[in-house]
DRENPAPA-87412 format. One line per field, with one value per residue (C-alpha): x, y, z; residue number from 0; chain; residue in three letters. Coordinates in Angstrom, 2 decimals. Layout:
<rs>
x X  ...
y Y  ...
z Z  ...
num NUM  ...
cadena A  ...
residuo ala  ...
</rs>
This chain:
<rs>
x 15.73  12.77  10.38  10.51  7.44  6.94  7.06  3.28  2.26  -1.12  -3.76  -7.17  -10.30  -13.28  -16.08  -19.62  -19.40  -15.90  -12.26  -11.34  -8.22  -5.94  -2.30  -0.72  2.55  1.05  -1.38  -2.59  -3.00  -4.59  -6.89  -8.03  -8.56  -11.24  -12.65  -12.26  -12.83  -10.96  -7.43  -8.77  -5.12  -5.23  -8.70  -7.24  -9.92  -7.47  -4.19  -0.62  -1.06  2.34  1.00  0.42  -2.92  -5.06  -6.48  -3.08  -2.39  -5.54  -4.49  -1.23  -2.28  -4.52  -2.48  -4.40  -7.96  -10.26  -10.63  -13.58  -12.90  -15.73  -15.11  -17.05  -14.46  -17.05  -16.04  -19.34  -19.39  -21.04  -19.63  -19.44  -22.64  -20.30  -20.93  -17.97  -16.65  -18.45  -16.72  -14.08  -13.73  -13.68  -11.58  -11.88  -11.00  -10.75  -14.01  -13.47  -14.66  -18.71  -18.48  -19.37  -23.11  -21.54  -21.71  -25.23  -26.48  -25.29  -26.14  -29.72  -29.69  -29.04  -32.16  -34.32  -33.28  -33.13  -37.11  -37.97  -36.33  -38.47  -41.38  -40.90  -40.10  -43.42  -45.78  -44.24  -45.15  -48.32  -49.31  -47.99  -50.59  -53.79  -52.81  -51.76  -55.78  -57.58  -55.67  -56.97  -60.39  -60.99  -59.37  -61.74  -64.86  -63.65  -62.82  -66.60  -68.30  -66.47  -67.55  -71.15  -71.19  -69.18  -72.39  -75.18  -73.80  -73.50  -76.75  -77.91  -76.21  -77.58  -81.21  -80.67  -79.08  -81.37  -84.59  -82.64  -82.36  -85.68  -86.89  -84.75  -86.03  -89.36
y 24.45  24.97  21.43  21.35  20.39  17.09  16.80  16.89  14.00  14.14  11.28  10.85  8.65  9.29  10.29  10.41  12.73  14.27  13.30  14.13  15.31  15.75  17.29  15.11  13.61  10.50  7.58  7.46  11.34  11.50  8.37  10.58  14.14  11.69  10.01  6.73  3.50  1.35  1.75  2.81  2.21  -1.28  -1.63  0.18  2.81  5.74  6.34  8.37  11.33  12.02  14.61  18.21  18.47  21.21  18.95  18.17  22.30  23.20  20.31  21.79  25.43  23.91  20.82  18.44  19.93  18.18  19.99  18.08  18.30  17.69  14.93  16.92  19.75  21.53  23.43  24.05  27.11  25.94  23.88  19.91  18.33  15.18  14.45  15.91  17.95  21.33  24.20  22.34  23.77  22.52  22.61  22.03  19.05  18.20  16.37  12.45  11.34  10.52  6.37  5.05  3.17  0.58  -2.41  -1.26  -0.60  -3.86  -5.42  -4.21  -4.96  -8.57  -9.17  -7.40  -9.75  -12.63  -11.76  -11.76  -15.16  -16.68  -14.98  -16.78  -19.91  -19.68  -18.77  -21.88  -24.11  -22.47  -23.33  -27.04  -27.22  -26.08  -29.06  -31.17  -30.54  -30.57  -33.97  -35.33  -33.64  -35.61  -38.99  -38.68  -38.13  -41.37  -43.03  -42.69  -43.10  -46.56  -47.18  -46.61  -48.41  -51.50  -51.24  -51.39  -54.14  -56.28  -54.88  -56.27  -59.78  -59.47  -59.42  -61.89  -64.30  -63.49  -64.80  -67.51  -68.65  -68.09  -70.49  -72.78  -72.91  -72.84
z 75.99  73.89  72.85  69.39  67.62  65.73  61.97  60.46  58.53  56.51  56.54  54.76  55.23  53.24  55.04  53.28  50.04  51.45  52.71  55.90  55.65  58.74  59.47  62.70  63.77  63.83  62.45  65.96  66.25  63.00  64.57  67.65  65.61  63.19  66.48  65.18  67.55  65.57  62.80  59.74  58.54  59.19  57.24  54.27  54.86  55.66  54.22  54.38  51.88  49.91  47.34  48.16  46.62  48.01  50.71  52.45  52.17  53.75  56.64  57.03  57.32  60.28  61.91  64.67  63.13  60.57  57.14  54.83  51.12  48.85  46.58  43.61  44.29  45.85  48.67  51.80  53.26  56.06  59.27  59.27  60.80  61.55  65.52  67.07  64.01  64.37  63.14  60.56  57.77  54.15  51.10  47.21  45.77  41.88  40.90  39.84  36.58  36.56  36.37  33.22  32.74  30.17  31.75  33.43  29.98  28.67  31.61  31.14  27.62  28.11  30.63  28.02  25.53  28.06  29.04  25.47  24.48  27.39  26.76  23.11  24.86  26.99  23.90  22.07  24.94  25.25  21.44  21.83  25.23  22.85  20.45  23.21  24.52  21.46  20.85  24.45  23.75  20.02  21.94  25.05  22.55  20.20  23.45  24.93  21.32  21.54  24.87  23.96  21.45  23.48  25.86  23.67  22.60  26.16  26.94  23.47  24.24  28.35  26.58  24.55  27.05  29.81  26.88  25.92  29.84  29.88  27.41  28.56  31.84  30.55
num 0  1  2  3  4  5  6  7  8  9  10  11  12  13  14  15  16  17  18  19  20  21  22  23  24  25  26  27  28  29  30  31  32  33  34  35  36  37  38  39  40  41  42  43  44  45  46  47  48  49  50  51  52  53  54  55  56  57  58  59  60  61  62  63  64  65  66  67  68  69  70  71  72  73  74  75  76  77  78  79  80  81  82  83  84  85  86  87  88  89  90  91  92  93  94  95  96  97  98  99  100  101  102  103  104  105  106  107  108  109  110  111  112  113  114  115  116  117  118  119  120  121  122  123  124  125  126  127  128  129  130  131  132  133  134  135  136  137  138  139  140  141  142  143  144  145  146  147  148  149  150  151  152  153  154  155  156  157  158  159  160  161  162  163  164  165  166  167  168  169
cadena A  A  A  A  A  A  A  A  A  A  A  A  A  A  A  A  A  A  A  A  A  A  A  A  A  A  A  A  A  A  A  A  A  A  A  A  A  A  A  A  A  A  A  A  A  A  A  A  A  A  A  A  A  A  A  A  A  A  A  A  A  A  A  A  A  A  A  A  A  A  A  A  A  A  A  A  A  A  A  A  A  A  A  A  A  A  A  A  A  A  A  A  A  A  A  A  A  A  A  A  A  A  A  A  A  A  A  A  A  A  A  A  A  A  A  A  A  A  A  A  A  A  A  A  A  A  A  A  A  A  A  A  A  A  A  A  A  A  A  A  A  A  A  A  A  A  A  A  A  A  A  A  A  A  A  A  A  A  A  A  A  A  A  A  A  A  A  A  A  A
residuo unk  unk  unk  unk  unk  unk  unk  unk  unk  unk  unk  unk  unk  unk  unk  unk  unk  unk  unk  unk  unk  unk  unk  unk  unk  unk  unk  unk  unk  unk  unk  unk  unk  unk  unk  unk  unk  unk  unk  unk  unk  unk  unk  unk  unk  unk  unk  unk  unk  unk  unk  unk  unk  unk  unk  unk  unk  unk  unk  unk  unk  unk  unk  unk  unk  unk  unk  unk  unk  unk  unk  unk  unk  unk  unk  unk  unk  unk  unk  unk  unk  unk  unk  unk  unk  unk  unk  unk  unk  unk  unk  unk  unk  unk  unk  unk  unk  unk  unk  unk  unk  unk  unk  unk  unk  unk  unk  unk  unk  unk  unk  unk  unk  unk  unk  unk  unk  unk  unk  unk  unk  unk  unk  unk  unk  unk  unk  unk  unk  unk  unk  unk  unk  unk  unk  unk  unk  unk  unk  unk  unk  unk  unk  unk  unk  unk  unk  unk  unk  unk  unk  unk  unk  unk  unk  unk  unk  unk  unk  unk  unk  unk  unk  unk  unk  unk  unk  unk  unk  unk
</rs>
């Protein structure tokens, strides 16, 4: 009696810029072909392909081997430079949408706008310092006028008290 053949499956992972697509009977037969150490299933890394996109065809044409599809839909001539996937080929896959720069743009926007407000903030504070020191500058100058003034006039009274002692004495 002949061994019949178990049913192919196909299973993805991404892998760099590609998917690695593979045709296999099993998750853990699709694990070995990649090489992987540990269940990409289980991480939600790889997954159980139902469609029959071009990937899983090129898989099926060539069951237990690795075929890389380009994720641009770009299909490499040359051999996979993946450590222990030599000679694999590659199929085309349909190119995703570019990801929109929205939110980056407004993200950016808002910092601009942020920097500016503080920069606003700072020149304020900067203007309330200069007043702030000319203030302490016109205080300090009354302040040691008066103090002058406050000793010439002990000085005055010292002289006077020290000739007044002084006839006294006599």
């Amino acid at each position: 009696m002949a061994k019949r053949s178990p049913k192919l499956k196909v299973f993805k992972t991404p892998i760099g810029f590609h998917d690695a697509y593979v045709a296999a009977p099993s998750r853990k037969s699709a694990l070995k072909a990649w090489g992987a150490g540990t269940d990409l299933f289980t991480a939600g890394i790889a997954e159980l392909v139902t469609g029959s996109g071009e990937g899983a065809k090129a898989a099926l044409a060539k069951p237990g081997e690795v075929v890389r599809v380009g994720r641009e839909g770009n299909e490499a001539n040359s051999p996979s430079t993946s450590p222990g996937r030599t000679g694999r080929k590659m199929a085309k896959a349909k190119a995703k949408p570019r990801p929109s720069q929205a939110a980056l743009e407004k993200a950016e926007a808002a910092l601009a706008e942020l920097e500016t407000a503080q920069a606003a903030e700072r020149a304020l504070l900067a203007r309330e310092e200069e007043k702030l020191d000319k203030r302490r500058r016109g205080m300090e100058d009354k302040q040691r006028k008066a103090r002058e003034r406050a000793e010439a006039k002990r000085d005055e009274a010292w002289t006077r008290y020290r000739q007044a002692m002084a006839e006294w004495v006599g």
